[in-house]
DRENDO-1510 file (C-alpha; in Angstrom, 1 decimal, always signed):
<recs>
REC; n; res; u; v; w
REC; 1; UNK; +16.5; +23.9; -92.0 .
REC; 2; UNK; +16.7; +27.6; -92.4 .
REC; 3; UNK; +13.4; +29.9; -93.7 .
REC; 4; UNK; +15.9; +31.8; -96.0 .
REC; 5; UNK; +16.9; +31.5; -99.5 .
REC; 6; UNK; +19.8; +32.6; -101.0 .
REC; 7; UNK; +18.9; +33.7; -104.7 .
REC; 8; UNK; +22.3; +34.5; -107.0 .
REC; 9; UNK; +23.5; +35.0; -110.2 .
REC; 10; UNK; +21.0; +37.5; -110.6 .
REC; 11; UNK; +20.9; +40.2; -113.4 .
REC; 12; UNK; +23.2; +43.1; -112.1 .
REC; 13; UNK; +21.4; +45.8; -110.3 .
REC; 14; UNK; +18.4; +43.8; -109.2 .
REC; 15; UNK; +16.7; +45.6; -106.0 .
REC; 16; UNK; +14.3; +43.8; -103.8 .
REC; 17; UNK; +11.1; +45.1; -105.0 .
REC; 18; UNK; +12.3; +43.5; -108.7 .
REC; 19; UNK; +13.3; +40.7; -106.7 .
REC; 20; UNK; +9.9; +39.9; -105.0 .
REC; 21; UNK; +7.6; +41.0; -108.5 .
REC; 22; UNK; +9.6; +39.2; -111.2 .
REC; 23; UNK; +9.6; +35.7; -108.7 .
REC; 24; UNK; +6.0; +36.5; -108.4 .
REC; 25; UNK; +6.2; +36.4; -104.2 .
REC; 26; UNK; +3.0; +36.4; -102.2 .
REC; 27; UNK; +3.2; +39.0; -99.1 .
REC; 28; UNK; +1.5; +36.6; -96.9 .
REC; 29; UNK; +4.3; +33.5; -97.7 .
REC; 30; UNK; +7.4; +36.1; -97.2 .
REC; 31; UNK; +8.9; +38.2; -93.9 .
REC; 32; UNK; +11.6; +40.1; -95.6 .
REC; 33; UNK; +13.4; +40.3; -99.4 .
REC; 34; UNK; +17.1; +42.1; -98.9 .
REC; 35; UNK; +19.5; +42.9; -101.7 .
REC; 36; UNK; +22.6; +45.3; -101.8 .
REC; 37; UNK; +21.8; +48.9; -101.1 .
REC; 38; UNK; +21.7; +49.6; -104.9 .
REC; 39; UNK; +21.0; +46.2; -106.0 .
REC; 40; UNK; +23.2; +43.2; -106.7 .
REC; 41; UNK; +23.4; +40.0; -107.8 .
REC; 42; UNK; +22.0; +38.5; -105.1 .
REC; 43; UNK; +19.1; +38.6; -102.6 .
REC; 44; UNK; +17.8; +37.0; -99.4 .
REC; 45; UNK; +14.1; +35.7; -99.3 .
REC; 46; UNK; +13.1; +35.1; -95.7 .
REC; 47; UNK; +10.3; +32.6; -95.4 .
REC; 48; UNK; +7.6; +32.8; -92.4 .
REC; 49; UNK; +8.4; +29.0; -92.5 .
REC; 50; UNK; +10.7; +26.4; -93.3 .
REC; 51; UNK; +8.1; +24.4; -95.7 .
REC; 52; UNK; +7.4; +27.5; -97.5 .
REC; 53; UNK; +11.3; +28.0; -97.8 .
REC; 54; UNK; +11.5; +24.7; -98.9 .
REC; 55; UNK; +9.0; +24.2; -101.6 .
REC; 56; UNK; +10.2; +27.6; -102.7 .
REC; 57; UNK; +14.1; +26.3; -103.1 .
REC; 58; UNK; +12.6; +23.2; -105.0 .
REC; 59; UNK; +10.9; +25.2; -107.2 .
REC; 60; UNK; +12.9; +28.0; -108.5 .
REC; 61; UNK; +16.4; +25.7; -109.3 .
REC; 62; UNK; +17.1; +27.0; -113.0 .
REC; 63; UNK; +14.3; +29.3; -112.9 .
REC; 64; UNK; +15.3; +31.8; -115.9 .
REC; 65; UNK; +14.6; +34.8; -114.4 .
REC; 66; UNK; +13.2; +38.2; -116.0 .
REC; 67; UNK; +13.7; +39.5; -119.7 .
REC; 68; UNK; +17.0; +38.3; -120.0 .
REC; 69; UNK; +16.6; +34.9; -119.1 .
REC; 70; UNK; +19.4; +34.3; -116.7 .
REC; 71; UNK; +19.2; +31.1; -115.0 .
REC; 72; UNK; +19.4; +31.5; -111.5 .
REC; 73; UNK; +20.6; +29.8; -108.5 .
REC; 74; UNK; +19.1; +29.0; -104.9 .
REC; 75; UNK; +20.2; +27.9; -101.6 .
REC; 76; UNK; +19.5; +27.7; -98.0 .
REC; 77; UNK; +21.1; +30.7; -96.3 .
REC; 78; UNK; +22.1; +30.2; -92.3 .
REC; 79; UNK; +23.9; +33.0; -91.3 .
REC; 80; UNK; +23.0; +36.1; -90.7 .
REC; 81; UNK; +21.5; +38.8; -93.1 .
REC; 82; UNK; +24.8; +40.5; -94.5 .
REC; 83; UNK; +25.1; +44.0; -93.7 .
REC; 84; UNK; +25.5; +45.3; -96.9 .
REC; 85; UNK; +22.3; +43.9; -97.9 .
REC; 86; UNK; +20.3; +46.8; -96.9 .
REC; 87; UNK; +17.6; +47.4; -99.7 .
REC; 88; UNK; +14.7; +45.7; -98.6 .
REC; 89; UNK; +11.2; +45.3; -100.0 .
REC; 90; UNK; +9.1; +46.5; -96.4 .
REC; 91; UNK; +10.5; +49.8; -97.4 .
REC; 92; UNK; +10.2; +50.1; -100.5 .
REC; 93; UNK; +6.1; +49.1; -99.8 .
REC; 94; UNK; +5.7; +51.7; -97.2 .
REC; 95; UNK; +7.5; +54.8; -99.8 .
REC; 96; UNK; +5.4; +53.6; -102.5 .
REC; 97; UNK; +2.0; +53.4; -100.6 .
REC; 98; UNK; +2.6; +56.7; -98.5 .
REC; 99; UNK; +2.8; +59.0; -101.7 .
REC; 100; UNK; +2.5; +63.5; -101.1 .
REC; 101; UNK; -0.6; +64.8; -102.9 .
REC; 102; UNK; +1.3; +65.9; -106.5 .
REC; 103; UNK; +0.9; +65.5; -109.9 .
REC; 104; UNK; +4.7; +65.2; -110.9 .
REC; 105; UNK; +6.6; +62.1; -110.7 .
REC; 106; UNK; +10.5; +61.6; -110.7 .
REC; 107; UNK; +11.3; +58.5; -111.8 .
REC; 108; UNK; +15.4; +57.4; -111.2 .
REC; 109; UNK; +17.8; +54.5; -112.2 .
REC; 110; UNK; +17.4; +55.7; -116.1 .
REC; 111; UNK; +20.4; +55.6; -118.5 .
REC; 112; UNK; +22.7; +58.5; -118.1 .
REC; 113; UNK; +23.4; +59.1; -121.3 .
REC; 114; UNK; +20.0; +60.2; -123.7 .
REC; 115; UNK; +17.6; +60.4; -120.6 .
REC; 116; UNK; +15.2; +62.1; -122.2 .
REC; 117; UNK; +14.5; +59.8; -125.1 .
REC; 118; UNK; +14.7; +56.7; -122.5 .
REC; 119; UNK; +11.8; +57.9; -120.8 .
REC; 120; UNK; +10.2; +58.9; -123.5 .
REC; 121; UNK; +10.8; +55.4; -124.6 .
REC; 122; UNK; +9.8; +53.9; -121.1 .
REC; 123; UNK; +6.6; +56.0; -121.4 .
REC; 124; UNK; +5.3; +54.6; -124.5 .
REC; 125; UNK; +2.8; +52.1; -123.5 .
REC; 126; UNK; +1.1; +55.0; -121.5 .
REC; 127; UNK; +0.9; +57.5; -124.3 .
REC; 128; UNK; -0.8; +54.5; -126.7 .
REC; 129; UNK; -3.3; +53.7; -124.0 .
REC; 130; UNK; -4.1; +57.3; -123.9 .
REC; 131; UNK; -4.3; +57.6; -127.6 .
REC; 132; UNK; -6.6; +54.2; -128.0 .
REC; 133; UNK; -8.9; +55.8; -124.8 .
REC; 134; UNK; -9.2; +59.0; -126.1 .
REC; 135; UNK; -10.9; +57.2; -129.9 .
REC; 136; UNK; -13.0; +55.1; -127.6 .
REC; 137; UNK; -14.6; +58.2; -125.1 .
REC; 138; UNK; -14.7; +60.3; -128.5 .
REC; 139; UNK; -18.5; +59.1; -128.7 .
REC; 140; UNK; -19.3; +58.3; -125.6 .
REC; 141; UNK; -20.1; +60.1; -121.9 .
REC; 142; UNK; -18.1; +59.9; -118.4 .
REC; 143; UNK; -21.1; +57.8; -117.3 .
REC; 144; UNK; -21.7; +55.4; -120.0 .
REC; 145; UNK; -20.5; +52.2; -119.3 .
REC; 146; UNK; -16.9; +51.5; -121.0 .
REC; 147; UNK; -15.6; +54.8; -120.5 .
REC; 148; UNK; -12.5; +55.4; -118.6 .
REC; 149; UNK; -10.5; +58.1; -117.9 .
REC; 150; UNK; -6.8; +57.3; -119.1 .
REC; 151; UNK; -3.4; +58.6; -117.8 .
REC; 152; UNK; -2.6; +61.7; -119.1 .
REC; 153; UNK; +1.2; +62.7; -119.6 .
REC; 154; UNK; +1.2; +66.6; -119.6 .
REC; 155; UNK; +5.2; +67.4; -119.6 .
REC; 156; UNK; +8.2; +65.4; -119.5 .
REC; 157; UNK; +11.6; +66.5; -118.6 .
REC; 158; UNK; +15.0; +65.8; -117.3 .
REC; 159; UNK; +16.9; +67.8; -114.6 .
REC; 160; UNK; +20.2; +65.6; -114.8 .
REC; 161; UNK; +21.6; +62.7; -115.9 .
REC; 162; UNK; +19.2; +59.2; -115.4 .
REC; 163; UNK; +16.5; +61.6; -113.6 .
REC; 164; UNK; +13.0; +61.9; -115.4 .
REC; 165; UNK; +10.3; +64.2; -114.2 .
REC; 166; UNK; +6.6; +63.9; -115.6 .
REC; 167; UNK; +3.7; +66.2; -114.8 .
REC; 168; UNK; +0.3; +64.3; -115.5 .
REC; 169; UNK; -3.1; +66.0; -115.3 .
REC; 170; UNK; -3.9; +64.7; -111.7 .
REC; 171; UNK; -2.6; +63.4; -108.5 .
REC; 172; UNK; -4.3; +60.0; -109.2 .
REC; 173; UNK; -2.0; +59.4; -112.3 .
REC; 174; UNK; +0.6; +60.3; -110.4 .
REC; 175; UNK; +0.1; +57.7; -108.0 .
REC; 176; UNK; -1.0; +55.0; -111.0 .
REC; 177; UNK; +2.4; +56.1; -112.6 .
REC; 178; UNK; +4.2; +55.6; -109.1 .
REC; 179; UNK; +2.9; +52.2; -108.6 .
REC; 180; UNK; +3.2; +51.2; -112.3 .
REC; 181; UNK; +7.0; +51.6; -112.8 .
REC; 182; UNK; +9.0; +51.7; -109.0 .
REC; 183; UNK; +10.9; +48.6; -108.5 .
REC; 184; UNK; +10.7; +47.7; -112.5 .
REC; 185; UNK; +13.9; +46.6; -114.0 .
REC; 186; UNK; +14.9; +48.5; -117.0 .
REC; 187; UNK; +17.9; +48.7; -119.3 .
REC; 188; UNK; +20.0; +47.2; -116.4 .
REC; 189; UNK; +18.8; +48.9; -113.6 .
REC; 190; UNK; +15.7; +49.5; -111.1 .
REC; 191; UNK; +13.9; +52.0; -111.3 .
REC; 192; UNK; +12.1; +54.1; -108.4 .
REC; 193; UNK; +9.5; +56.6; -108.8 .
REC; 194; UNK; +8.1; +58.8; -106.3 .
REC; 195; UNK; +5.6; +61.9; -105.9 .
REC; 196; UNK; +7.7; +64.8; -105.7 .
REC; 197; UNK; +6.6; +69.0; -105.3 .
REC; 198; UNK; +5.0; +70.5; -108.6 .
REC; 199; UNK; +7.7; +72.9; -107.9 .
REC; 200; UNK; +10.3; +70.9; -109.4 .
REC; 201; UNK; +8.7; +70.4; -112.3 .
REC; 202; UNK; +7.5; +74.3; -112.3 .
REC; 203; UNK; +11.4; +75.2; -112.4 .
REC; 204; UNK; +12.1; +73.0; -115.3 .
REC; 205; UNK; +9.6; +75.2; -117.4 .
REC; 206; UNK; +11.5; +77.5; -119.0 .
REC; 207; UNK; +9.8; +80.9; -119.9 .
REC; 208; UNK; +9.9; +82.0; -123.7 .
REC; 209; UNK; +13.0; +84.2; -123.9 .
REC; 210; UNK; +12.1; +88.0; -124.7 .
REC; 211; UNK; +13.5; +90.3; -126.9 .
REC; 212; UNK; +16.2; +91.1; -124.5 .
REC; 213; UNK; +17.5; +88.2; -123.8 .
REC; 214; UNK; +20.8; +86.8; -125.2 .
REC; 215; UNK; +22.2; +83.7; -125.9 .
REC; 216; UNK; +25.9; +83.1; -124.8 .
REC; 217; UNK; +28.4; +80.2; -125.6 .
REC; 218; UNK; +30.0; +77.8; -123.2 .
REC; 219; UNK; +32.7; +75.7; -124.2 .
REC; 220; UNK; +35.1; +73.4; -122.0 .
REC; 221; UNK; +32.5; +71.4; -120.5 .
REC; 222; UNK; +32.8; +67.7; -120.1 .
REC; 223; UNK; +30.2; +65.2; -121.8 .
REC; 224; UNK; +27.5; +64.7; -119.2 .
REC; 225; UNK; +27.2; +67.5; -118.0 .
REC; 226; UNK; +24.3; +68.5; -116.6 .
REC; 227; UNK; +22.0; +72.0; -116.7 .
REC; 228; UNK; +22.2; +72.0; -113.3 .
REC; 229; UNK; +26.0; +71.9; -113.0 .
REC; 230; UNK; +25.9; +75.0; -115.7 .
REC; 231; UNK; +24.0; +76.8; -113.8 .
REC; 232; UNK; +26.5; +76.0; -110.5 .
REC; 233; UNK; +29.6; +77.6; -113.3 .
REC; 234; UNK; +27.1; +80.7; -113.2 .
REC; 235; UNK; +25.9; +81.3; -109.8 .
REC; 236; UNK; +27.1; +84.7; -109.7 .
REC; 237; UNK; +24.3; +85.3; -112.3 .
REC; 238; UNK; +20.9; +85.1; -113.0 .
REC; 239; UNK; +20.3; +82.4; -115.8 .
REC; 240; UNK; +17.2; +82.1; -117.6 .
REC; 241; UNK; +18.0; +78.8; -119.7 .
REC; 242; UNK; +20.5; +76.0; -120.4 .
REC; 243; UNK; +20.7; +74.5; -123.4 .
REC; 244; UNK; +22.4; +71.1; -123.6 .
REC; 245; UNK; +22.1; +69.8; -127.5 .
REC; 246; UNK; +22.1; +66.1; -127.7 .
REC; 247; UNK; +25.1; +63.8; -129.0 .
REC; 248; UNK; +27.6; +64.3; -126.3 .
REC; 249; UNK; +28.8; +68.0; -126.8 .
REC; 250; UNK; +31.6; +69.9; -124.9 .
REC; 251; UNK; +29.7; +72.8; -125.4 .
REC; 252; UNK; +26.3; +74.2; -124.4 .
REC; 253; UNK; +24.4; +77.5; -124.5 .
REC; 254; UNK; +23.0; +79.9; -122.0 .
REC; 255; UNK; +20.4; +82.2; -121.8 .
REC; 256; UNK; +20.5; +85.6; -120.1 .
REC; 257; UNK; +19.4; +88.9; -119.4 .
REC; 258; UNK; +21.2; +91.4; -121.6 .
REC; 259; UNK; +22.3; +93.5; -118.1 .
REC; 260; UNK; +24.3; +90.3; -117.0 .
REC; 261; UNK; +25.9; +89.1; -120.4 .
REC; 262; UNK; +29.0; +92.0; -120.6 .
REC; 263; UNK; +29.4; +90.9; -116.8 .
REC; 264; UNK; +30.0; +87.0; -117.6 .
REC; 265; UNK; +31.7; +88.3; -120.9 .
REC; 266; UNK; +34.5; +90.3; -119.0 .
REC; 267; UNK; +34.5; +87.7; -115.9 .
REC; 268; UNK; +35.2; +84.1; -118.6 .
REC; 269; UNK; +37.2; +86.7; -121.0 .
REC; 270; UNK; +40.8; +84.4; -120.3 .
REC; 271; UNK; +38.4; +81.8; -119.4 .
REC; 272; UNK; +37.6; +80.2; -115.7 .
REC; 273; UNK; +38.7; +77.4; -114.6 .
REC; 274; UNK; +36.2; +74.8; -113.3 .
REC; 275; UNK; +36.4; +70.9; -112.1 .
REC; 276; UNK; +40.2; +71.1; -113.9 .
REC; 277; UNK; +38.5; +72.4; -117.0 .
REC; 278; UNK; +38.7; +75.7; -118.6 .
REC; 279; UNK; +35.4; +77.1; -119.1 .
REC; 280; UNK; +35.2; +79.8; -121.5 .
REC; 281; UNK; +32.4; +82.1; -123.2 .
REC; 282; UNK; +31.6; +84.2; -125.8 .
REC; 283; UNK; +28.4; +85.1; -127.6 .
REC; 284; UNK; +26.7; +83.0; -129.9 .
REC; 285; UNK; +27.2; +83.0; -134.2 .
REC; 286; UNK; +23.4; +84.8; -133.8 .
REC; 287; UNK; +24.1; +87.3; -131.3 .
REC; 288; UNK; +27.4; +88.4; -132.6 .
REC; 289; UNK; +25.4; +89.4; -136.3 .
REC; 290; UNK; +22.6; +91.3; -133.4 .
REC; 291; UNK; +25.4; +92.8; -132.3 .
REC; 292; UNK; +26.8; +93.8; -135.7 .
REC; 293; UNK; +23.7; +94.8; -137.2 .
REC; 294; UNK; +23.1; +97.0; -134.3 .
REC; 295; UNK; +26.5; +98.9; -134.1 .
REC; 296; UNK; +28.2; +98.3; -137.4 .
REC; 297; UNK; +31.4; +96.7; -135.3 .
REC; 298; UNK; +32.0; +93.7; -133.4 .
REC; 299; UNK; +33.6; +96.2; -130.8 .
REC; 300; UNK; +30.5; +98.1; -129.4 .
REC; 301; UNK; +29.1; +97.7; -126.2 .
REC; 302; UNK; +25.6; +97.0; -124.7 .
REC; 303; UNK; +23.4; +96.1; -128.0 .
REC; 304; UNK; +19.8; +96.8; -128.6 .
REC; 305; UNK; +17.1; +95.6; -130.9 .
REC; 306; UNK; +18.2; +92.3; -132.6 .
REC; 307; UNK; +18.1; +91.6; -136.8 .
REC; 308; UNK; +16.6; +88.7; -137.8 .
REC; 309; UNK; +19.1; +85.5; -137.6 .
REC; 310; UNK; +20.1; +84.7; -141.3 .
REC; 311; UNK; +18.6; +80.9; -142.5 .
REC; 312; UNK; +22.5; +79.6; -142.1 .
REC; 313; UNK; +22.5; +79.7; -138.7 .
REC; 314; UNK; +19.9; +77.1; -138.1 .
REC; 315; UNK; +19.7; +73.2; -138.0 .
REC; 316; UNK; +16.6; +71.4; -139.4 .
REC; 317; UNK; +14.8; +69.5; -137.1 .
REC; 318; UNK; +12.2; +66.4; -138.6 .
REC; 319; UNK; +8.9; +65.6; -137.3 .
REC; 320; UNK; +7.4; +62.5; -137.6 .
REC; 321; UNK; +4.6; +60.6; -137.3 .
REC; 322; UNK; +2.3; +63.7; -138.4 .
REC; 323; UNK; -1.3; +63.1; -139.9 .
REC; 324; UNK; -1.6; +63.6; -143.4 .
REC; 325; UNK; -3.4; +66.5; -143.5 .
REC; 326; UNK; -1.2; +68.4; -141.2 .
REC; 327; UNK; -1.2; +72.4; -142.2 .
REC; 328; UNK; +1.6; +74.7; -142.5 .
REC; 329; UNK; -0.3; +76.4; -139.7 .
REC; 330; UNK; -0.2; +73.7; -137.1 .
REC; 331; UNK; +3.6; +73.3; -137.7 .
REC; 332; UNK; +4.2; +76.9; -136.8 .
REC; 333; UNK; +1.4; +76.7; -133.9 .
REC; 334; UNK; +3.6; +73.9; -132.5 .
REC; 335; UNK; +6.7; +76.2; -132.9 .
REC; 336; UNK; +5.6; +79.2; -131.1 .
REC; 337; UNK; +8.0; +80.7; -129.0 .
REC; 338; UNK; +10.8; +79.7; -131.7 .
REC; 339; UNK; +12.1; +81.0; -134.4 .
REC; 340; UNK; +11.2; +79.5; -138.0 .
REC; 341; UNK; +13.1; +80.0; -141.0 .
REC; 342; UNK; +11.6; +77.5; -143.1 .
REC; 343; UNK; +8.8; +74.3; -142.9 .
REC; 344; UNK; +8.6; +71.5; -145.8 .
REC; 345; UNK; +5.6; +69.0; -145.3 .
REC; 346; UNK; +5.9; +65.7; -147.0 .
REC; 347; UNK; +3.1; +63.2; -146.2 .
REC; 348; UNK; +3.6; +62.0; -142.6 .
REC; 349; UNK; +7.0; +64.0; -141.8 .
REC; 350; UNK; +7.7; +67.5; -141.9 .
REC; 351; UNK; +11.2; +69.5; -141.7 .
REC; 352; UNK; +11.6; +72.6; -139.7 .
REC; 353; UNK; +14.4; +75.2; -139.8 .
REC; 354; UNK; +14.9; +77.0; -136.7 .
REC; 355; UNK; +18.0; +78.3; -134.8 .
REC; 356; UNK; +20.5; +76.3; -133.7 .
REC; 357; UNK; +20.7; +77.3; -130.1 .
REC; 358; UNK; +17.0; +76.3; -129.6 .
REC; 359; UNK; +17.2; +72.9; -131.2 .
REC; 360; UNK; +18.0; +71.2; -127.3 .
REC; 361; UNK; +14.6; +73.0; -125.9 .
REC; 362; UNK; +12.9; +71.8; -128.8 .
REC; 363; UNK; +13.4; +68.6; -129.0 .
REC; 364; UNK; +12.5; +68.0; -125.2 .
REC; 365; UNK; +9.3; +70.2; -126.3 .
REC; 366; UNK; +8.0; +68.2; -129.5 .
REC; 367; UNK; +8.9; +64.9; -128.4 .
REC; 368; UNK; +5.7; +64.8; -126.0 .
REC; 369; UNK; +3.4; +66.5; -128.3 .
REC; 370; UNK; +0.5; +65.0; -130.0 .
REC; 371; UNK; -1.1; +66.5; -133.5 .
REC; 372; UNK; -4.9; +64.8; -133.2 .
REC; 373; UNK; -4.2; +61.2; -131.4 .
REC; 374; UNK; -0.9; +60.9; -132.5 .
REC; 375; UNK; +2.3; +61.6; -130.4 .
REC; 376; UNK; +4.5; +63.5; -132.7 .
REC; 377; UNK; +8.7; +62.2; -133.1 .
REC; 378; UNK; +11.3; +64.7; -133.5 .
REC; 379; UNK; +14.9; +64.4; -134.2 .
REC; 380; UNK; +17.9; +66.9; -135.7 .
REC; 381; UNK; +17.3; +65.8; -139.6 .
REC; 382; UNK; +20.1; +64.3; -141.5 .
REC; 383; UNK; +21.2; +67.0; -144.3 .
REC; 384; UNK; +21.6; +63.7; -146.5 .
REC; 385; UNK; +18.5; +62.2; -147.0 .
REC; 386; UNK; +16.4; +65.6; -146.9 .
</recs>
């Protein structure tokens, strides 16, 4: 009798490290787990006997196996390991316990489409136990018995597509947040999380654009497209920002110095073609009135001190999940660095006018931001029910 099993009809996408924690293997009973490079349907348990192989087999016939409940199957595998099953668990152990002294964490295998409020999503559990730790130490001392120190999410962010980067407040987390969520199964995939450089969280961190900055629009882009694809469009130029707006847009904005933008102007003027798209660029409904203001015509050149951006080009944005007593002051406090046009408090949401272009950089902003113990929710408001 052979000392592996054959485990199918798996939920797509399982990886061994899902494998081994949702069967609820014991490292001392089990040699090796193996599944498809990026997970499949099926893995290979190899047994350091044939008993344990056996009881195993007996045991897990039926077995419904994780959220989903998909019955299983199991049999007694004689051949040899399959090639293509090269994920396997040992690996997985050894990245997972060997971690680089960081506080950011990337965490992969997320959705594609709305990253951002997937992780945020995936996150939550962390952010309560914060929130519920931070009421309990509120009277009491580092040493007092029941006190503990809780995770603490600092920044969350997303570089491209199904990639999630968090900064927490010390390597420690970082390592609690590693080992909490690689090799969980989420949303149809498995996820992995590693340490990675506080650099690439630092470049994520956008500085507050000056006075001389200006905003350009990009249209011709596919859905999905990620900043960091923009930016390859632009790499003759210095970029400060991308802007991506939620919803699946074939458009984004860019931020740049004011030297560069008659450059990019005059080089996307017929448009440029890019990935069999024609990308082209112009400045944005805001920078065209600077622009105006400035000069009295749309056909001047270089432009210097903006005008104020008029209230109809912005969108309203609505908070939730504010205390009651939130103050007109702490909304704009939240906001600095943006422009507001208007803010409406009701009790426990607010709305908040600000430009249009900055909507993409503020939702990834206020969506990790807590008002007292409460983790704030934004979203683009719905001009209907305001």
């Amino acid at each position: 009798m052979s000392s592996t099993v054959l485990v199918s009809d798996l939920p797509s996408n399982c990886e061994s490290s899902y494998v081994f924690t949702e069967l609820r293997l014991q490292e001392d009973e089990v040699e090796e787990v193996y599944t498809r490079a990026r997970g499949g349907e099926s893995a290979w348990i190899v047994f350091k006997s044939r008993e344990l192989a056996k009881v195993f087999e007996s045991d897990h016939k039926g077995y419904h196996f994780g959220a989903t409940g998909k019955k299983i199957a199991t049999s007694f595998w004689t051949e040899a390991i399959p090639e293509h099953a090269s994920n396997r668990y040992s690996d997985f152990v050894r990245a997972r316990d060997h971690q680089i002294d960081s506080r950011t964490v990337e965490i992969t295998g997320l959705p594609a489409k709305h990253t951002l409020s997937d992780m945020n999503k995936l996150l939550e559990s962390v952010r309560d136990q914060y929130v519920e730790a931070t009421k309990q130490n509120q009277h009491l001392n580092p040493t007092d018995y029941g006190y503990y120190e809780p995770i603490n999410i600092l920044q969350v962010k997303t570089p491209d597509p199904g990639v999630g980067l968090l900064q927490l407040a010390q390597p420690w987390m970082a390592v609690e947040i590693v080992r909490q969520y690689a090799g969980t199964y989420w949303k149809n995939a498995t996820l992995n999380a590693r340490c990675v450089p506080d650099e690439e969280m630092d470049k994520l961190l956008v500085n507050e654009p000056s006075a001389t900055d200006v905003s350009l629009f990009v249209k011709g882009i596919k859905v999905g497209t990620s900043s960091k694809e923009v930016r390859e469009i632009f790499k003759d130029f210095p970029i400060r920002d991308v802007n991506i707006l939620p919803g699946g847009k074939t458009f984004c904005f860019v931020t740049v110095q004011q030297a560069h933008a008659d450059s990019i102007l005059a080089q996307f003027k017929n448009g440029v073609k890019w990935q069999g798209r024609t990308i082209k660029v112009d400045l944005s409904d805001k920078d065209k009135r600077k622009k105006k203001a400035a000069f009295g015509s749309a056909g001047a050149t270089p432009f210097t001190t903006p005008a104020p951006l008029p209230p109809t080009d912005t969108t309203d944005l609505k908070l939730e999940n504010l205390p009651y007593d939130v103050t007109n002051h702490k909304i704009l406090t939240l906001f600095e660095g943006f422009a507001v046009y208007k803010v409406v408090i009701k009790q426990g949401y607010a709305f908040v006018g600000i430009p249009t272009g900055q909507v993409g950089r503020a939702l990834d902003k206020l969506n990790e931001t807590m008002i007292g113990a409460q983790y704030i929710k934004a979203k683009v408001a719905d001009p209907r029910k305001k």
